[in-house]
Each structure stands twice: as structure tokens, then as C-alpha cells.
C-alpha positions as MATLAB code, in Angstrom:
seq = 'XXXXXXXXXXXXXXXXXXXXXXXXXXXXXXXXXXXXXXXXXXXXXXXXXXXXXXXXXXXXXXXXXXXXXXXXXXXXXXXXXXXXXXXXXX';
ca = [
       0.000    0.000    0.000;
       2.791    2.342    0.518;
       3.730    1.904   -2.783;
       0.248    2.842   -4.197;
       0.030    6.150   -1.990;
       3.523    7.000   -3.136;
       1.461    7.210   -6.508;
      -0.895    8.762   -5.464;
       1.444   11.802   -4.003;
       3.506   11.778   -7.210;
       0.472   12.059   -9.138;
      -1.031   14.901   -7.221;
       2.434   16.397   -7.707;
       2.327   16.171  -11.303;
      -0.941   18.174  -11.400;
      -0.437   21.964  -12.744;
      -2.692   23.961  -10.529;
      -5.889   23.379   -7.772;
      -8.373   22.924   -9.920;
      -7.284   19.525  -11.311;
      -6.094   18.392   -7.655;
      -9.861   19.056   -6.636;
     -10.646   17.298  -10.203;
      -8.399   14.311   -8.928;
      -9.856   14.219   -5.462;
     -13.270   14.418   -6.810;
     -12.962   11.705   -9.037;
     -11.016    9.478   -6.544;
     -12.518   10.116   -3.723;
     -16.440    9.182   -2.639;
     -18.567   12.061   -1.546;
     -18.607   10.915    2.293;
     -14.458   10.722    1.912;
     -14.541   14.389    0.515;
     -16.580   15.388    3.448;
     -14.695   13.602    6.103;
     -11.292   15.100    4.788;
     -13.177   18.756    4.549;
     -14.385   18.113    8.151;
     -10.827   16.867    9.878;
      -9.407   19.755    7.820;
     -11.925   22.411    9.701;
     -11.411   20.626   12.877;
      -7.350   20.981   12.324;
      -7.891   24.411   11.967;
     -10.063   25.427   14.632;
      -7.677   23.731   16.952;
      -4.957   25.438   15.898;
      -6.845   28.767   16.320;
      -6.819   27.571   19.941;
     -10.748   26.657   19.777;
     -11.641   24.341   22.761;
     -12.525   21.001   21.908;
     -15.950   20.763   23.367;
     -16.796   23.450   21.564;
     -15.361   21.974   18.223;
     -17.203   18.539   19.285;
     -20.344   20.441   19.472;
     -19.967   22.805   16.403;
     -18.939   19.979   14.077;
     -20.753   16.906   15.556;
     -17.717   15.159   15.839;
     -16.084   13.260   18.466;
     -13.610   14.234   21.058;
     -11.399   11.400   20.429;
     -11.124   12.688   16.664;
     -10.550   15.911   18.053;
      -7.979   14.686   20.218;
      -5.807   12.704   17.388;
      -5.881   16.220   15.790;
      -4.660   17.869   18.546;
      -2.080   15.444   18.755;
      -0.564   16.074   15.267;
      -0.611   20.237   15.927;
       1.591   19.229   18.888;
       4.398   18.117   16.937;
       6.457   21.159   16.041;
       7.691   19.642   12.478;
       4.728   18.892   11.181;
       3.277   19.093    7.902;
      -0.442   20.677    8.774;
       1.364   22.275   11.892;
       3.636   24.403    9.395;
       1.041   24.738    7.052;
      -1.478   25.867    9.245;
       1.048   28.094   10.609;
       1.876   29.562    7.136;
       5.560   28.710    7.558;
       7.588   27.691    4.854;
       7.894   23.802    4.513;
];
């Protein structure tokens, strides 16, 4: 599997701008995977903008122990969606 998401990545790479990443995700992706990537992507950054996680719980009907995996992954300093939420250069 590693292999195929290596792909994946090198494909999304390859693309020339956002509209035919969000062509590619589209067309790989079900509608209930789009959402659930939108949502953990709203609940990344409401975390980050120090938003308390009952309150993210309750505004996006999710649960705390996805909330808590997120917060997890903002508290490593390198990375990826820390630095990009950050708007530091990766």
C-alpha cells in the first residue's frame, strides 16, 4: 500500500494547478471521503486557532477522540499541517 500512496502523491504532484487536484480528489474520492477530509481539515484548523474542543465537538458533531488525534498532530512542532497551518515555509 505504501507503494500505491507514493502514486498517489507523485500524481497529485504532477498536477499543474488546484483545480485539477480538486478534479483528482473528486474523481477518486467518494462524496462521504470528501466530506470527512473537509471536516478533519476544519477541525485541524479550529484547533490550531486555539478553539476548545468541546466546543469543536459540538460545532462539528464530531467526536472528542477525533478531536484529540488532531490535537495530537498540531503538537508536533515539524509537522506538515502544523507548518502549514502556521503559514511557515515547509
Amino acid at each position: 500500500m505504501d507503494n500505491s500512496l507514493k502514486e498517489i502523491c507523485n500524481s497529485v504532484n504532477q498536477l499543474p494547478g488546484v483545480e485539477q487536484i480538486e478534479a483528482f480528489f473528486k474523481e477518486i474520492l467518494s462524496e462521504k471521503e470528501l466530506e470527512d477530509i473537509q471536516l478533519r481539515w476544519e477541525l485541524m484548523k479550529k484547533l490550531k486557532e486555539g478553539e476548545s474542543q468541546r466546543n469543536i465537538a459540538k460545532e462539528l458533531h464530531v467526536s472528542l477522540c477525533k478531536i484529540t488525534r488532531g490535537a495530537k498532530i498540531l503538537k508536533q512542532p515539524d509537522g506538515i499541517i502544523n507548518k502549514i497551518l502556521s503559514n511557515e515555509k515547509i
